[in-house]
C-alpha positions, 0 to 999 in steps of 0.5 A: 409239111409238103414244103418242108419236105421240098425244102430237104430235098432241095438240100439234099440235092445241093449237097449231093450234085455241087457241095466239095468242102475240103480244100484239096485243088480241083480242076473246077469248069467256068460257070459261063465258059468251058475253060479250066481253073484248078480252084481254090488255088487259082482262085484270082485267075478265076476271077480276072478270067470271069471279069475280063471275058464275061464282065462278071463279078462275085461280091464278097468270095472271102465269105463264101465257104466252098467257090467250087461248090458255088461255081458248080451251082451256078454253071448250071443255072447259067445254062438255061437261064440269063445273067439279068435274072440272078444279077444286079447290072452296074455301070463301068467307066472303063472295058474290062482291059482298062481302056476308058469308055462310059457306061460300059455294061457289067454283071454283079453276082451276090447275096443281095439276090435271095438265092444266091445268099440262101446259096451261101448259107448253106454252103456255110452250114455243111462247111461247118458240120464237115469240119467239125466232123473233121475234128471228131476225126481227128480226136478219136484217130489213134493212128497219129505218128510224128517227130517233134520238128525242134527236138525229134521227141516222137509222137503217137495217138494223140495230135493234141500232146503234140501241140502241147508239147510245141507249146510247153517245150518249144514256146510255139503258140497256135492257140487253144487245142478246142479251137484247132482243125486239120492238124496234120496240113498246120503242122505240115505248113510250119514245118514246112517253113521252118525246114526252108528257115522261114519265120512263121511269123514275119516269113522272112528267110534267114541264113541258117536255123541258128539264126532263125530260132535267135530271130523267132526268140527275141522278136516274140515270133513264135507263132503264126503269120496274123496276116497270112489267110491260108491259117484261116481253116485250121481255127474253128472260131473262123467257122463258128464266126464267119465274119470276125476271123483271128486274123482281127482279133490278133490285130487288135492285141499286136496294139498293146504288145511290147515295141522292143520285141524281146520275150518276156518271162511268159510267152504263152501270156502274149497269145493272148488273142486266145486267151479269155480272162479280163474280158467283160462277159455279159449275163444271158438274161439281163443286162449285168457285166462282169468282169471275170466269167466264173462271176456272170456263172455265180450271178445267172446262178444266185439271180437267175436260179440258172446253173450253166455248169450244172445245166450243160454238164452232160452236153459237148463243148458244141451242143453249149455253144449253141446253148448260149446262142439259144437264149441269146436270141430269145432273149433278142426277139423277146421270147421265153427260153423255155415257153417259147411266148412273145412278151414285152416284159420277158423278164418279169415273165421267165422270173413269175414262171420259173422259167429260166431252164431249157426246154427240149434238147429238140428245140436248141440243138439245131444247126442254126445255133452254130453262129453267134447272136452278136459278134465277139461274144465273149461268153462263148470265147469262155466255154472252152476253157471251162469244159473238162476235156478228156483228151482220151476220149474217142468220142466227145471233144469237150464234156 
């Protein structure tokens, strides 16, 4: 009990004295020096500055989910303690300004120190509990006004009429309304583009916006730049997913799209990085594989005794991701969903005891169950679409 207790605390302190996890640009101090970065704008800066002066290097920054917060951390502990007690110590061909010269000394700060990972993982989990705070906010927010940017329709209350009404009238694709966050700063990105007649997709400049809506038109580039990192917080996927991001999984559609570029009768059929049909789905407790998600629901049900609609009905779109999360990872490490007993056979188990139902909400609904067991699960790619959103609701995303 007492080390649970520290544990908390130990959280608490983290989230109160270092965590900032929105993106807003904060003058944030070097954790070895008293100089200044404005992060995470000047992030490269930061880190040539690190490099240069202190032989430090940060492995893995991408999938750190607050630098700010990461910087403030380890500022302090650098205060009372040495580099070599947190950091791994590799050899260098060559001095930081490039001139050669062996064995030169540096400084490798990354998760392969206990510490440092448990740092990112919680950085990682408040992150996510922020923004989907954030979305809450956002869906709930009736004081919502903005003018179409294509057509001047106005808009009020709702955030997600506006971005049907892109996609519906205007052909602009940003995805599904469950998986956008920040809004307002997206829609203000691409406007901002637009206004300054640059495609959002190749970010090219044209001459006039004629030209640009022609060039957007037939080179199917109605959406967003999959290469340009500054869309990643505005999809929840990346959160939720941390290490497969929709850049990725838009990489792996652009193979197949049509090499003429010109639209075809249905645009919104070519976002299909969002779309989840004919995507093999895997059951949660054998190894079955459908094609089509309504047929894994029919087989769990008719094989398993185990209803998911019925089952999650009253839960959240957030609550049955970490359903399917649950029972993917007893399943994993051979534990019933609902006894929670370690057995070999677990299938002849859960099926003798009638145990494919879940056990109390206590035990699922956890933080933890946020992140997927394995990557590219399409099941939960599926939830989404099989919620009954109420897009009226101030007070669930999905029921």
């Amino acid at each position: 009990m007492t080390e649970n207790v520290n544990t908390e605390n130990k959280k608490t302190k983290l989230k109160s004295q270092f965590v900032e996890l929105d993106d807003n640009p904060k003058d944030t101090r070097c954790l070895l020096c008293e100089n200044i970065f404005i992060l995470p704008t000047n992030e490269k800066d930061f880190l040539t500055h690190i490099f240069t002066e202190h032989r430090l290097v940060i492995g893995d920054v991408n999938k750190i989910a607050s630098l700010k917060s990461y910087v403030n951390y380890w500022r302090v502990k650098f205060r009372d303690e040495p580099l070599t007690k947190f950091c791994t110590t590799f050899l260098g061909d060559c001095t930081p300004d490039g001139k050669a010269s062996k064995n030169e000394n540096y400084f490798l700060l990354s998760d392969c120190i206990a510490e440092d990972k448990t740092l990112r993982s919680e950085l990682r989990r408040e992150k996510l509990e922020w923004i989907l705070e954030e979305q809450l906010r956002e869906r709930s927010d009736k004081s919502f006004q903005r003018g179409c940017m294509f057509c001047r329709t106005e808009f009020s209350e709702s955030r997600i009429l506006y971005v049907k009404h892109l996609s519906e009238k205007h052909n602009i694709q940003l995805g599904k309304t469950e998986n956008l966050v920040l809004i307002d700063q997206l829609l203000d990105q691409i406007e901002n583009k637009i206004e300054s007649l640059i495609c959002i997709y190749c970010e090219k400049e044209f001459k006039d916006r004629a030209v640009l809506k022609e060039h957007m038109r037939k080179k199917l580039h109605k959406r967003i730049n999959p290469n340009n990192k500054s869309y990643d917080k505005f999809y929840i996927n990346n959160y939720l997913e941390p290490n497969c991001t929709w850049r990725e999984k838009q990489s792996q559609i652009e193979e197949t799209e049509d090499p003429s570029g010109f639209s075809s009768d249905n645009e919104e059929e070519n976002w299909s990085d969002w779309n989840s049909e004919n995507v093999d789905v895997n059951c949660l407790f054998c190894q079955t594989i459908k094609n089509d998600f309504n047929d894994i629901l029919h087989h769990m049900k008719e094989d398993h005794g185990f209803d998911f609609d019925l089952i999650t009905r009253n839960y959240n779109f957030y609550q049955r991701v970490k359903i399917v999360n649950y029972a993917r990872k007893q399943m994993h490490v051979k534990r019933c969903i609902f006894c929670d007993g370690h057995f070999e056979q677990l299938t002849e188990h859960i099926t003798r005891e009638n145990h494919y139902k879940l056990p109390a909400k206590e035990i699922w609904d956890q933080p933890e169950f946020y992140f997927p067991m394995y990557e590219n699960d399409s099941f939960l790619y599926n939830l989404d679409s099989n919620c009954n959103e109420d897009e009226d609701s101030s007070s669930e995303i999905c029921q």
